[in-house]
C-alpha positions in Angstrom: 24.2 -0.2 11.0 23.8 3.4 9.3 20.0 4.7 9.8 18.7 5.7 6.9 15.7 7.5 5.7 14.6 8.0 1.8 11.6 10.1 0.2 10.1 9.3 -3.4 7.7 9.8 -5.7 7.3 9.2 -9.3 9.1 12.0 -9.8 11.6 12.0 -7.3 13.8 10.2 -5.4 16.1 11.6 -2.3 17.9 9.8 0.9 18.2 12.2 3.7 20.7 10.7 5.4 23.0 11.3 2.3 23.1 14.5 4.0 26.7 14.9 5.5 26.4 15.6 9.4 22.5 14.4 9.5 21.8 11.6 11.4 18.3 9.8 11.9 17.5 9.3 15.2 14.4 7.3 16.0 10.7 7.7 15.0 7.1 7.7 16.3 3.9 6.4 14.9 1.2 8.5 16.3 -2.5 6.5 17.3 -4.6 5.6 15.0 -8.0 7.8 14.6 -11.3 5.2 14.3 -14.1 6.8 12.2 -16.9 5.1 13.8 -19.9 4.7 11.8 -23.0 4.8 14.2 -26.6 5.4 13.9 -28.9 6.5 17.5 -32.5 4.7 16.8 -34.9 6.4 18.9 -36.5 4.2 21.8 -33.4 1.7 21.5 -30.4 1.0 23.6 -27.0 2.0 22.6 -26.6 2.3 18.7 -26.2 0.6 15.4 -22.6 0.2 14.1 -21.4 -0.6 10.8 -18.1 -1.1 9.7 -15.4 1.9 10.9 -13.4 3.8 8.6 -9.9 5.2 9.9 -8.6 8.9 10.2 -4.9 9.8 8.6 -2.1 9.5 11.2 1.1 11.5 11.9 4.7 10.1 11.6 7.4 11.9 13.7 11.1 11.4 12.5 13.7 12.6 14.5 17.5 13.9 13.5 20.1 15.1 14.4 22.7 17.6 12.6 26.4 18.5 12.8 27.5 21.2 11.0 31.0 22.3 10.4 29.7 26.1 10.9 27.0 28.6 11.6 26.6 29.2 7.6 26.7 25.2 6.9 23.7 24.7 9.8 21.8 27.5 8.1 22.1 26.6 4.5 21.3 22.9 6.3 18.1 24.2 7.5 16.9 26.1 4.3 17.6 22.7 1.7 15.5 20.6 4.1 12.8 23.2 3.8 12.5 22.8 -0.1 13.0 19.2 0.4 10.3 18.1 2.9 7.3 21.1 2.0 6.3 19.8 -1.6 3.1 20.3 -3.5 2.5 16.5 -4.1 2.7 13.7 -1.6 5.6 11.2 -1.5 6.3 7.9 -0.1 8.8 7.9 3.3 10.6 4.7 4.3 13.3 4.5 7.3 15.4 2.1 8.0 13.5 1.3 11.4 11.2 -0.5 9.6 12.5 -1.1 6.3 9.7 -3.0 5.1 7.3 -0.3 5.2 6.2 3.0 3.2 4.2 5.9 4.2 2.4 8.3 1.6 2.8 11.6 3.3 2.8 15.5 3.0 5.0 17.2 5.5 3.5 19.3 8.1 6.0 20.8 10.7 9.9 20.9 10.6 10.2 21.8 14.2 14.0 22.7 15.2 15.6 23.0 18.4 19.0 24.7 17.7 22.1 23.5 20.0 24.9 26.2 19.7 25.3 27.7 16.6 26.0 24.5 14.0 24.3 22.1 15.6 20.7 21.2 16.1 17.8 18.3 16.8 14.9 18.1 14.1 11.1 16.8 15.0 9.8 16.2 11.3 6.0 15.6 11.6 4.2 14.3 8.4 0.7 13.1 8.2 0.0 9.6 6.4 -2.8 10.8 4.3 -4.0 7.6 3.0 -4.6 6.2 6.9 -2.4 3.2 6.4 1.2 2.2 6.1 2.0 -0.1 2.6 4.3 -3.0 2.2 7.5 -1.3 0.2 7.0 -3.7 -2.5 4.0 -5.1 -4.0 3.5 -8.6 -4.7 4.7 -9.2 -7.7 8.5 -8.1 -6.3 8.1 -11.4 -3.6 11.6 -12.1 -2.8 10.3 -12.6 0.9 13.8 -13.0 2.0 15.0 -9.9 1.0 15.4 -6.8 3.7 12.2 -5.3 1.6 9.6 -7.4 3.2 9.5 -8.2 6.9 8.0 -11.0 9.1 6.0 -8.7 11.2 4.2 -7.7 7.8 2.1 -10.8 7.8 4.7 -13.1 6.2 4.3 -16.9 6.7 6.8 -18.8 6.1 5.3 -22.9 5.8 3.8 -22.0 2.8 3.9 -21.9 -1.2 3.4 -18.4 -2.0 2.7 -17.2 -5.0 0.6 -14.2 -7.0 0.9 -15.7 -9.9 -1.1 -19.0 -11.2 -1.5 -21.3 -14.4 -4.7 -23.2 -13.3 -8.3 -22.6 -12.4 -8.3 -23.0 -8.8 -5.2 -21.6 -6.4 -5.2 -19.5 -3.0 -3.5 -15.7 -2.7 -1.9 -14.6 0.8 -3.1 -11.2 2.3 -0.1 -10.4 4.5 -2.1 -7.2 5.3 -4.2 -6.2 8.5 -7.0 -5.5 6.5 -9.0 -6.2 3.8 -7.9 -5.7 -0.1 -10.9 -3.8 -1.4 -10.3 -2.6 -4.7 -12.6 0.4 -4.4 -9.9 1.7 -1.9 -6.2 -0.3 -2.5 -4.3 -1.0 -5.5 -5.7 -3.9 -6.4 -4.5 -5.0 -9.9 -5.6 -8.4 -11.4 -4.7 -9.9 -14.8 -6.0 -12.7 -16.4 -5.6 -14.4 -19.8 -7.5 -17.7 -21.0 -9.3 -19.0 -24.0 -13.0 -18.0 -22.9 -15.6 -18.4 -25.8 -18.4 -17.8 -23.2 -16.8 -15.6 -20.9 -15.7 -16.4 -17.5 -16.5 -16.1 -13.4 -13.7 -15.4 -10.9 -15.1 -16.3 -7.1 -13.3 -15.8 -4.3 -14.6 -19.0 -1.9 -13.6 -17.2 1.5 -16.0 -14.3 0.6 -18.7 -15.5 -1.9 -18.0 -12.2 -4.5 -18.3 -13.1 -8.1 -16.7 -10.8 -10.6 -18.4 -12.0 -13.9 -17.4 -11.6 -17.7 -19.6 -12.3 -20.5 -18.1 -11.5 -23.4 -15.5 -13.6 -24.9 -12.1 -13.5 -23.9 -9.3 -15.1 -26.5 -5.9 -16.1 -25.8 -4.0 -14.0 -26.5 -5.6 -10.8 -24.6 -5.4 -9.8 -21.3 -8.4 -8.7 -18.9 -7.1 -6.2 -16.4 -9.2 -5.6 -13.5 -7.6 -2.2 -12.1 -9.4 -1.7 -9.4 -13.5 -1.9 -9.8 -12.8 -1.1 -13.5 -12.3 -4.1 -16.1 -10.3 -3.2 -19.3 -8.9 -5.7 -22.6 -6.1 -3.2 -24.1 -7.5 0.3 -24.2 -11.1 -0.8 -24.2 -13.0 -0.6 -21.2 -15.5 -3.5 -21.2 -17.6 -2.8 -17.7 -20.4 -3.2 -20.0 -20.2 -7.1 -20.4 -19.6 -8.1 -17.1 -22.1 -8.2 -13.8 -20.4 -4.8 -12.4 -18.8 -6.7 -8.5 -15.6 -7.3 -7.9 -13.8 -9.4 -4.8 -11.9 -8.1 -2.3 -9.0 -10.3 -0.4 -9.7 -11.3 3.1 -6.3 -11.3 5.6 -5.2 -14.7 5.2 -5.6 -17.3 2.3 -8.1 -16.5 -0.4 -9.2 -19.3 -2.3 -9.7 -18.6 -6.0 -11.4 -20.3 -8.9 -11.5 -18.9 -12.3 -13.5 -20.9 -15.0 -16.0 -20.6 -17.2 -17.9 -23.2 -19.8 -15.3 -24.0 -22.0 -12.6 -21.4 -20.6 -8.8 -22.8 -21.0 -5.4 -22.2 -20.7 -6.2 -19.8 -17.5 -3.6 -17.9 -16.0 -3.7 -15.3 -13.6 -1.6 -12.6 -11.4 -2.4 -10.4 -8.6 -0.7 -7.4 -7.5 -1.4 -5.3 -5.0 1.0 -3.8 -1.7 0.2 -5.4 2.1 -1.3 -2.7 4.0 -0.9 -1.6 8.0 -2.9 -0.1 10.3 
């Protein structure tokens, strides 16, 4: 099977492979940097903990090039400079682990030159966000596809499904971690006839995300993130300012409200990785 590695943005979009003579090699995941969150109490043992945040991490890809001549391995070198040192972050995927993206910045294009046309490549990036994403988010679940991988928290004995027409229905987290809106894509959409508004409670947690206007059927409340919206209006004002956050595993859902009908809902948001 041909190794492959591809970089993107919204803006761009580039396989490095495609790159005639370059061949990806292999690939490290450096460790991963715990932020731990610790108070010292005077005249007490140890310390207080709460929960831990994590550090960015670096991702090493390794190459190999080929060129034909000395002035093909040097025009080699100068393209991948203007292709990996960028002023805005991009996504990296390899074909190592296809089912995975990284949201990086290159750091360090450190070559080791072998003759005069050929040459090894350490390309070190650092995963700014802290976490590796699943390459697709959940509304693209075709889990038997080579975009989403069993390791990435897929079960298999299972209906799954991110989108729902009733009140009451249960969303996989494939991810490590917890979904929290105030720090993932978290994107939920819901439409119903609700003439006295509406509570969404996720049972595995006990968070309430509360609307009290009126929602009619034929709008859509878009929770994007923390912040709610109907169209172009924001409409934080008529709700009870929480949100929920998805647990790893099964989250049990209810939507409903008195007199609320015709509920449907859809959730979309990437797995993430530590």
């Amino acid at each position: 099977m041909v190794k492959t590695v591809k970089m993107f943005n919204d803006n761009f979009q580039t396989v490095l492979t495609d790159i005639n003579g370059l061949k990806f090699l292999d690939y490290d995941e450096e460790g991963v940097e715990v932020r731990a969150n610790t108070l010292e109490v005077k005249g007490k043992d140890g310390v207080l903990i709460g929960d831990s945040s994590f550090g960015p991490f670096n991702l090493i890809l390794r190459f190999f090039y080929s060129g034909s001549d000395t002035q093909d391995y040097n025009l080699l070198k100068q393209r991948l400079r203007g292709l990996l040192f960028r002023r805005e972050p991009f996504y990296i995927v390899h074909s190592d682990m296809p089912g995975k993206k990284y949201a990086v910045y290159c750091t360090e294009n450190a070559i080791t030159d072998i003759g005069t046309k050929y040459g090894s490549f350490e390309i070190s990036f650092v995963v700014y966000k802290g976490y590796s994403e699943s390459l697709k988010d959940t509304l693209d679940v075709n889990f038997l596809s080579d975009n989403w991988q069993f390791e990435g928290g897929l079960i298999t004995d299972r209906d799954i499904s991110y989108k729902h027409n009733n009140k009451r229905f249960s969303i996989w987290n494939g991810s490590y971690d917890t979904i929290d809106p105030l720090n993932h894509k978290l994107i939920i959409r819901i439409k119903g006839n609700a003439p006295n508004g509406f509570k969404m409670t996720n049972h595995m947690t006990g968070e309430t995300f509360e609307y009290t206007g009126e929602l009619k059927d034929y709008q859509t409340l878009t929770l994007h993130g923390v912040n709610p919206v109907i169209g172009e209006s924001r409409v934080g004002v008529n709700t009870n300012h929480e949100w929920i956050t998805l647990i790893p595993g099964m989250n049990n859902i209810e939507i409903d409200g008195n007199g609320m009908s015709n509920v449907s809902a859809e959730f979309e948001f990437n797995f993430i990785y530590r």
